[in-house]
PyMOL Python script that loads the backbone (N, CA, C, O; Angstrom):
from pymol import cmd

cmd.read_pdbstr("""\
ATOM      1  N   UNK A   1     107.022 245.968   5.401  1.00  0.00           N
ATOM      2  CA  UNK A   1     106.993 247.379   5.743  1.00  0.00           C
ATOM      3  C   UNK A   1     106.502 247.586   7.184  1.00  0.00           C
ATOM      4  O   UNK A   1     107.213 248.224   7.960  1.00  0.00           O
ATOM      5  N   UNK A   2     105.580 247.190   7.496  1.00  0.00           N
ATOM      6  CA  UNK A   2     105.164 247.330   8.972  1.00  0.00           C
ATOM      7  C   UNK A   2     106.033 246.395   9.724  1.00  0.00           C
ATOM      8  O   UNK A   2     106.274 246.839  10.847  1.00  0.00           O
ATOM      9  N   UNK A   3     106.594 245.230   9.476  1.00  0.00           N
ATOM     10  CA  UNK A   3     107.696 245.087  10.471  1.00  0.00           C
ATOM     11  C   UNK A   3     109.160 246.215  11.059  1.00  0.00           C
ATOM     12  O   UNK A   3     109.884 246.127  12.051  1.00  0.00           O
ATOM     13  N   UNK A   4     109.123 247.069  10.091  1.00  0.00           N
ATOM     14  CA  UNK A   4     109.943 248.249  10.255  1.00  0.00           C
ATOM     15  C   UNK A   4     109.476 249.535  11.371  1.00  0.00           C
ATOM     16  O   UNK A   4     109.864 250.310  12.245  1.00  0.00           O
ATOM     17  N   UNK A   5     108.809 249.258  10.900  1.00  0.00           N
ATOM     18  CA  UNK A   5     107.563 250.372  11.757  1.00  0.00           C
ATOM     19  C   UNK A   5     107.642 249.807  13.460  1.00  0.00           C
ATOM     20  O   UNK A   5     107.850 250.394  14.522  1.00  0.00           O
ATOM     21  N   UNK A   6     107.394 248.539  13.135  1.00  0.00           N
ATOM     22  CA  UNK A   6     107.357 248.194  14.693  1.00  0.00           C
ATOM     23  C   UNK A   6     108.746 248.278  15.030  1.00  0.00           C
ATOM     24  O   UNK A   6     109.006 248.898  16.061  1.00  0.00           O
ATOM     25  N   UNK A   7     109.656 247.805  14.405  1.00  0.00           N
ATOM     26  CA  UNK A   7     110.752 248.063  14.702  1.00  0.00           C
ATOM     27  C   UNK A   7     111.552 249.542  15.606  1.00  0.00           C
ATOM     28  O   UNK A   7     112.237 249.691  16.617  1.00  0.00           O
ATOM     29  N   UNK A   8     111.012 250.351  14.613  1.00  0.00           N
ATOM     30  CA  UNK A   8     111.182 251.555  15.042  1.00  0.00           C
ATOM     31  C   UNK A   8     110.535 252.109  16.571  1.00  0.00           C
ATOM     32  O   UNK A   8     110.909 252.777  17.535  1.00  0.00           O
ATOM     33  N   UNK A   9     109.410 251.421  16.140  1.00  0.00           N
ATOM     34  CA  UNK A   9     108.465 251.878  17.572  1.00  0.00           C
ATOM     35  C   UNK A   9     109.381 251.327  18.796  1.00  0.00           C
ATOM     36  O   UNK A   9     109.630 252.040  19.768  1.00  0.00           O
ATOM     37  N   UNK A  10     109.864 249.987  18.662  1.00  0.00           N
ATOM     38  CA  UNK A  10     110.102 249.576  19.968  1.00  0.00           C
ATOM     39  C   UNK A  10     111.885 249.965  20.389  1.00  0.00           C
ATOM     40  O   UNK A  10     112.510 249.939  21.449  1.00  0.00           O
ATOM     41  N   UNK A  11     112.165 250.231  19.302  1.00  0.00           N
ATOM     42  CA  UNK A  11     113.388 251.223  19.528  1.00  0.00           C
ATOM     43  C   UNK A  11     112.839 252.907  19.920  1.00  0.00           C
ATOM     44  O   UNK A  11     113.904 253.497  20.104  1.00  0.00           O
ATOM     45  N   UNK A  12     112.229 253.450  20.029  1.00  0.00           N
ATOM     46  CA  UNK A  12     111.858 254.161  20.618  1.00  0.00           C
ATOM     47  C   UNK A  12     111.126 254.729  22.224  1.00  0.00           C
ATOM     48  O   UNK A  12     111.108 255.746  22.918  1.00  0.00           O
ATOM     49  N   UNK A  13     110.309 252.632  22.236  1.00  0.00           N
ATOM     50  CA  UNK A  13     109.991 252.540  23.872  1.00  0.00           C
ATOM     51  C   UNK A  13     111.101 252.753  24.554  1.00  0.00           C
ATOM     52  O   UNK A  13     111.224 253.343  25.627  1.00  0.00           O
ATOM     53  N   UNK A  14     112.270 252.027  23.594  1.00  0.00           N
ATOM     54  CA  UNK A  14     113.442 251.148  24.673  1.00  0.00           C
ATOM     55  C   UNK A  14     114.047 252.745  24.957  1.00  0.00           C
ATOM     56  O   UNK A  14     114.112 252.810  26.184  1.00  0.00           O
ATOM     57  N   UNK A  15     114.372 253.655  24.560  1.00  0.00           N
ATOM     58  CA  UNK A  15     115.354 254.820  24.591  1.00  0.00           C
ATOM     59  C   UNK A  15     114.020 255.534  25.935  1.00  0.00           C
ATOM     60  O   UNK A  15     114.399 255.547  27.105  1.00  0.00           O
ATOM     61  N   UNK A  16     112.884 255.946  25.680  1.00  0.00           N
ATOM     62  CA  UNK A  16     112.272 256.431  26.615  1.00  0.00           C
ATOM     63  C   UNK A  16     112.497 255.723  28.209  1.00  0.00           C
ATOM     64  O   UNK A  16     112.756 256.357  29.232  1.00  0.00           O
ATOM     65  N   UNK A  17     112.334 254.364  28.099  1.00  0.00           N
ATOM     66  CA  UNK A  17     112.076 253.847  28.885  1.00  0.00           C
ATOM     67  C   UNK A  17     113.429 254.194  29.775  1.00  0.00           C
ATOM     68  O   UNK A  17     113.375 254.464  30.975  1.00  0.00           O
ATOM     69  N   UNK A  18     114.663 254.146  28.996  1.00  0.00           N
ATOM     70  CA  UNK A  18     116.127 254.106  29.649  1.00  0.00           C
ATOM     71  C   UNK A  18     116.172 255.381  29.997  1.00  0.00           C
ATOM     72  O   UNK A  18     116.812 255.507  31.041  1.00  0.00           O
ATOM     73  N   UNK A  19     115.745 256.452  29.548  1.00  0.00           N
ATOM     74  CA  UNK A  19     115.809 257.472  30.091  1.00  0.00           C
ATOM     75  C   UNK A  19     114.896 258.193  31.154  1.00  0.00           C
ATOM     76  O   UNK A  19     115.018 259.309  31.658  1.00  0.00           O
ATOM     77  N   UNK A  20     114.045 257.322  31.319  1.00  0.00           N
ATOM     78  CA  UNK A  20     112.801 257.253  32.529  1.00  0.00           C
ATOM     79  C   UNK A  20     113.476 256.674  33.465  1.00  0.00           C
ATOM     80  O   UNK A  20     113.466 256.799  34.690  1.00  0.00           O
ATOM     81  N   UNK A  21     114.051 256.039  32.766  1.00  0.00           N
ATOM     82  CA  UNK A  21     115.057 254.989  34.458  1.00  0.00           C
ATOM     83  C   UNK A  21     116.167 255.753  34.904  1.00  0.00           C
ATOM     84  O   UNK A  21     116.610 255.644  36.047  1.00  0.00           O
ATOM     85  N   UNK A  22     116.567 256.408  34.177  1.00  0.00           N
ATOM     86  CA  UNK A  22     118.073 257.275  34.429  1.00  0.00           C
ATOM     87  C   UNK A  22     117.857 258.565  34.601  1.00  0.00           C
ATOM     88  O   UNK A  22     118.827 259.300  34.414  1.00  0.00           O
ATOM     89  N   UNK A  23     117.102 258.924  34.831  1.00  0.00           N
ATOM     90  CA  UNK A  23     116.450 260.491  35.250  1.00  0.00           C
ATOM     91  C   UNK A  23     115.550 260.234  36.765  1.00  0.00           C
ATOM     92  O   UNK A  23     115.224 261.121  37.554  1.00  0.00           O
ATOM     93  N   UNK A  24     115.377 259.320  36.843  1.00  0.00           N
ATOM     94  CA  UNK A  24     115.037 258.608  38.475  1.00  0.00           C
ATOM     95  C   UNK A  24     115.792 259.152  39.074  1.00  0.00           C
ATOM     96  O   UNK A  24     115.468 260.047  39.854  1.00  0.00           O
ATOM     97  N   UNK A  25     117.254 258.699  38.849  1.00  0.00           N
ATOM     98  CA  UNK A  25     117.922 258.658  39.801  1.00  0.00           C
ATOM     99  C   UNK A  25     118.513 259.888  40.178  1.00  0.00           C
ATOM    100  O   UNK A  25     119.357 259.896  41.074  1.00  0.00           O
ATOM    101  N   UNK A  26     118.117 261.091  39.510  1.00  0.00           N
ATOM    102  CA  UNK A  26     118.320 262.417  39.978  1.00  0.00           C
ATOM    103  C   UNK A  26     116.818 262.992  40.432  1.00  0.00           C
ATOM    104  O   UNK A  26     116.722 264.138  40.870  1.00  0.00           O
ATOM    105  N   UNK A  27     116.053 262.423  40.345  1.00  0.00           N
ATOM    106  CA  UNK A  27     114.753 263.019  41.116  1.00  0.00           C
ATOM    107  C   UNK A  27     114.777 263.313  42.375  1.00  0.00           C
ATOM    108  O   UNK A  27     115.658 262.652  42.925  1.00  0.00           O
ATOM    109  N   UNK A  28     114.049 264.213  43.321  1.00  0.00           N
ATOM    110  CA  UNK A  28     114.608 264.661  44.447  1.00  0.00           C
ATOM    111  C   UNK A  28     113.838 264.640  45.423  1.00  0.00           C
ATOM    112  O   UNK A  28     114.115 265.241  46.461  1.00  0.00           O
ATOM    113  N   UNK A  29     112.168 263.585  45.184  1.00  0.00           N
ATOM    114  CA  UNK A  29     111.299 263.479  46.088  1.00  0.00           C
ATOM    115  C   UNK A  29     111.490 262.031  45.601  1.00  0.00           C
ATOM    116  O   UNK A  29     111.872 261.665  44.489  1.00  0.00           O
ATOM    117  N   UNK A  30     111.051 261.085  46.951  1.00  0.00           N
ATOM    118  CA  UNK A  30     110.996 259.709  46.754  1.00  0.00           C
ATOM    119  C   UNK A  30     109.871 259.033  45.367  1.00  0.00           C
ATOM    120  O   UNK A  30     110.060 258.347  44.362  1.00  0.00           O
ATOM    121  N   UNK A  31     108.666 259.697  46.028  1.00  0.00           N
ATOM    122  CA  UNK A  31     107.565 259.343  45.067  1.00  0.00           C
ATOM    123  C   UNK A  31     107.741 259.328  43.475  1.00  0.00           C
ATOM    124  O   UNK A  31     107.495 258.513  42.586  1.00  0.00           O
ATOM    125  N   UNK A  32     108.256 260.553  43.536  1.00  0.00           N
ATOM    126  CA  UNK A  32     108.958 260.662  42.161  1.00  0.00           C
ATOM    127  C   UNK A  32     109.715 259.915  41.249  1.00  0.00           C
ATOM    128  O   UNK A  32     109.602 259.875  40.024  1.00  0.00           O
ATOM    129  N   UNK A  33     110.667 259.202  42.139  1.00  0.00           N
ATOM    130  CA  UNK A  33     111.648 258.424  41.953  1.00  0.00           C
ATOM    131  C   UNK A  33     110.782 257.177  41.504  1.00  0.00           C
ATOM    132  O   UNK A  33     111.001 256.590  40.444  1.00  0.00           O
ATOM    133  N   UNK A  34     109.820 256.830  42.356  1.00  0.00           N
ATOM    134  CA  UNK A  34     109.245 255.098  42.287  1.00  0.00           C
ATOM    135  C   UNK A  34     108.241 255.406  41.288  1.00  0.00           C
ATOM    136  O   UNK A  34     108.196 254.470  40.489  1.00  0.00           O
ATOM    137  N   UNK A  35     107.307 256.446  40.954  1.00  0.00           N
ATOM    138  CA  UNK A  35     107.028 256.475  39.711  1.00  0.00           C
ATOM    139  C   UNK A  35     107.899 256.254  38.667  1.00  0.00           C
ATOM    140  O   UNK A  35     108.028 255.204  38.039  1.00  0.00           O
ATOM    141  N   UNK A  36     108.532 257.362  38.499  1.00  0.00           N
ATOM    142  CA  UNK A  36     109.869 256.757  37.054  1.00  0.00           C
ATOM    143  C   UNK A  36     110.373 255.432  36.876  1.00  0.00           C
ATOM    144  O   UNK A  36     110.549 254.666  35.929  1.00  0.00           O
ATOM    145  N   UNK A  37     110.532 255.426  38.029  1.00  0.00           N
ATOM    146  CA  UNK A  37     110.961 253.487  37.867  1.00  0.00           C
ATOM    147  C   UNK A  37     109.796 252.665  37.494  1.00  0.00           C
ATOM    148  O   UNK A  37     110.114 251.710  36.785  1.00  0.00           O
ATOM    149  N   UNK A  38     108.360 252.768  37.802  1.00  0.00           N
ATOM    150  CA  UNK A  38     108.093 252.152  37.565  1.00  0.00           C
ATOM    151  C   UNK A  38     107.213 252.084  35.966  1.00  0.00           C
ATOM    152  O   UNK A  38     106.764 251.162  35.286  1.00  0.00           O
ATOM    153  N   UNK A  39     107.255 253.392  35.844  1.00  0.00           N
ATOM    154  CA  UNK A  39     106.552 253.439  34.518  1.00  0.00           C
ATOM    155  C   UNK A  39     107.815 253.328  33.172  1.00  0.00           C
ATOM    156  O   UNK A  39     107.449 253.230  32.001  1.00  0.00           O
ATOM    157  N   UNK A  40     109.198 253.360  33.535  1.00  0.00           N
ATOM    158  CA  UNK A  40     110.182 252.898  32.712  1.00  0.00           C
ATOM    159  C   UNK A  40     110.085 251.116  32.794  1.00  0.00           C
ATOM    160  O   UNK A  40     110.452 250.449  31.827  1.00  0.00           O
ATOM    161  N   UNK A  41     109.544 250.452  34.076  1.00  0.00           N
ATOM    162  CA  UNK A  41     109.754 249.257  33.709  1.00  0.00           C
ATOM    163  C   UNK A  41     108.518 249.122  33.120  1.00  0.00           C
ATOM    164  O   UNK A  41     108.583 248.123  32.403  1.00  0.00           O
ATOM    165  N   UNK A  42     106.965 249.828  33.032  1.00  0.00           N
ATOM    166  CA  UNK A  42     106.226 249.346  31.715  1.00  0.00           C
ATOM    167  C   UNK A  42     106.423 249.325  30.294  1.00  0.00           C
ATOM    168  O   UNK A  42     106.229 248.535  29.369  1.00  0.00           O
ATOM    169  N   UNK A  43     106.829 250.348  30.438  1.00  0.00           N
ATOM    170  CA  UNK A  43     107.770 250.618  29.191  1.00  0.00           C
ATOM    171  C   UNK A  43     108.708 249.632  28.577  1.00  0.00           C
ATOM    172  O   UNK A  43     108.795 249.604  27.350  1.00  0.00           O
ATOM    173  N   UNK A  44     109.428 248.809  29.321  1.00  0.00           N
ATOM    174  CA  UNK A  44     110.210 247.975  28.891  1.00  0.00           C
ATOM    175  C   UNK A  44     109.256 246.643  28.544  1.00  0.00           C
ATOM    176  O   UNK A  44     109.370 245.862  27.599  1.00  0.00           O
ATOM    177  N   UNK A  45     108.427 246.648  29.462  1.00  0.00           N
ATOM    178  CA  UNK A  45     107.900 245.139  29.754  1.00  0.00           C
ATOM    179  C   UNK A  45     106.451 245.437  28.475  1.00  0.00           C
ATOM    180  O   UNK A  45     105.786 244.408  28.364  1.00  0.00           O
ATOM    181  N   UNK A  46     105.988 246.473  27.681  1.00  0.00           N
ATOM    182  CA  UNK A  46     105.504 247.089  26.281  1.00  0.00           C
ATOM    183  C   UNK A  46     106.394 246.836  25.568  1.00  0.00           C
ATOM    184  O   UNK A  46     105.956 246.118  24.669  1.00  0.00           O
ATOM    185  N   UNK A  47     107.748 247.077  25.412  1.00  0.00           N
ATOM    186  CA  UNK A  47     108.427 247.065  24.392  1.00  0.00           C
ATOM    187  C   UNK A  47     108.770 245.548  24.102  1.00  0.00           C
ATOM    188  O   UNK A  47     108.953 245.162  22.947  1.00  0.00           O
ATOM    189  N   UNK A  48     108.861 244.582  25.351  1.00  0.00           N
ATOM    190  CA  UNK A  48     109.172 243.487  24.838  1.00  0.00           C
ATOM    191  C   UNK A  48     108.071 242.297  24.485  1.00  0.00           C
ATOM    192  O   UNK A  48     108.313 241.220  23.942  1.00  0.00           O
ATOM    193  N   UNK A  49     106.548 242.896  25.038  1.00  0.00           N
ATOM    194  CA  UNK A  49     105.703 242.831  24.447  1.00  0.00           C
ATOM    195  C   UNK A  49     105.328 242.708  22.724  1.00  0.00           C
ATOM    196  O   UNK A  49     104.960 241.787  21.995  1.00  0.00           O
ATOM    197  N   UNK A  50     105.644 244.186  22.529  1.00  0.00           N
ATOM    198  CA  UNK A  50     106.194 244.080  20.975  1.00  0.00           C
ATOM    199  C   UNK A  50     107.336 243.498  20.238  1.00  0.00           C
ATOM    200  O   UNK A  50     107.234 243.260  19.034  1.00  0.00           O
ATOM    201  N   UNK A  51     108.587 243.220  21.005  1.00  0.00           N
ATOM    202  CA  UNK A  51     109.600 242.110  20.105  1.00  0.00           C
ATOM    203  C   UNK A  51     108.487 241.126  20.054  1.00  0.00           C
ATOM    204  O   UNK A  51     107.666 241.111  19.137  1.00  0.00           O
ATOM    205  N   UNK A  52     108.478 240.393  20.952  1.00  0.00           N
ATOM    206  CA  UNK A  52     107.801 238.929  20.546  1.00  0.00           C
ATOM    207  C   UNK A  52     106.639 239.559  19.294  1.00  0.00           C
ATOM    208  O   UNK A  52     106.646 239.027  18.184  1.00  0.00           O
ATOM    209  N   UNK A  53     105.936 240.402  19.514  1.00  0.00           N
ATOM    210  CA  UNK A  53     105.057 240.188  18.313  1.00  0.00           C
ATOM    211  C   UNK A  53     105.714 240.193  17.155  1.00  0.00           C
ATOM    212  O   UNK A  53     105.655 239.400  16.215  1.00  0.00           O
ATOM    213  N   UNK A  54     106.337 241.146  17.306  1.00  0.00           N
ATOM    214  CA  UNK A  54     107.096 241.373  16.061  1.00  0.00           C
ATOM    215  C   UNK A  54     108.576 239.855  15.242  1.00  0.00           C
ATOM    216  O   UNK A  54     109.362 239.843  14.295  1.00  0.00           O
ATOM    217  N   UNK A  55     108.213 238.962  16.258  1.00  0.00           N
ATOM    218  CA  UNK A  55     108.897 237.672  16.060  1.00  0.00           C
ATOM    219  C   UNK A  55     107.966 236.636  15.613  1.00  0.00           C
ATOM    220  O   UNK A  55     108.400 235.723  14.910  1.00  0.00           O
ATOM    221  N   UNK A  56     106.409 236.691  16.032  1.00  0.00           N
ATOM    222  CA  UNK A  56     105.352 236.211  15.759  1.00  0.00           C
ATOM    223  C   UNK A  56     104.574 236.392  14.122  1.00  0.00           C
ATOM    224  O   UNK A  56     103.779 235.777  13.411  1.00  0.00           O
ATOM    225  N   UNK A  57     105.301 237.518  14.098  1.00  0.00           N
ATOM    226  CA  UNK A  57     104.450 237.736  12.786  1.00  0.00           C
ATOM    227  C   UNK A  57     105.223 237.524  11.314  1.00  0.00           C
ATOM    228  O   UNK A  57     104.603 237.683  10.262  1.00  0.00           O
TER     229      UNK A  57
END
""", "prot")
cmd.dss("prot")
cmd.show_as("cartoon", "prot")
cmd.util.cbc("prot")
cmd.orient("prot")
């Protein structure tokens, strides 16, 4: 049951994260832009954080 859960969770980083990255690219101040990018790539680099756990356990 909690492997589902995580499941879900990290299907949920992954969709934020892609849409943190793809909403960058219409941002209209630079700063803006390199934030989104970069807090979509924590996001990714959390989410795959959690695959492996979720392969670990």
């Amino acid at each position: 049951m909690f492997q589902y859960v995580l499941y879900g969770l990290i299907a949920v980083i992954a969709v934020l994260a892609t849409a943190l990255c793809l909403s960058a690219a219409f941002a209209k101040k630079r700063t803006l832009h390199t934030v989104k990018i970069v807090a979509g790539c924590c996001l990714y680099f959390f989410g795959v954080i959690l695959l492996v756990a979720s392969f670990l356990t």
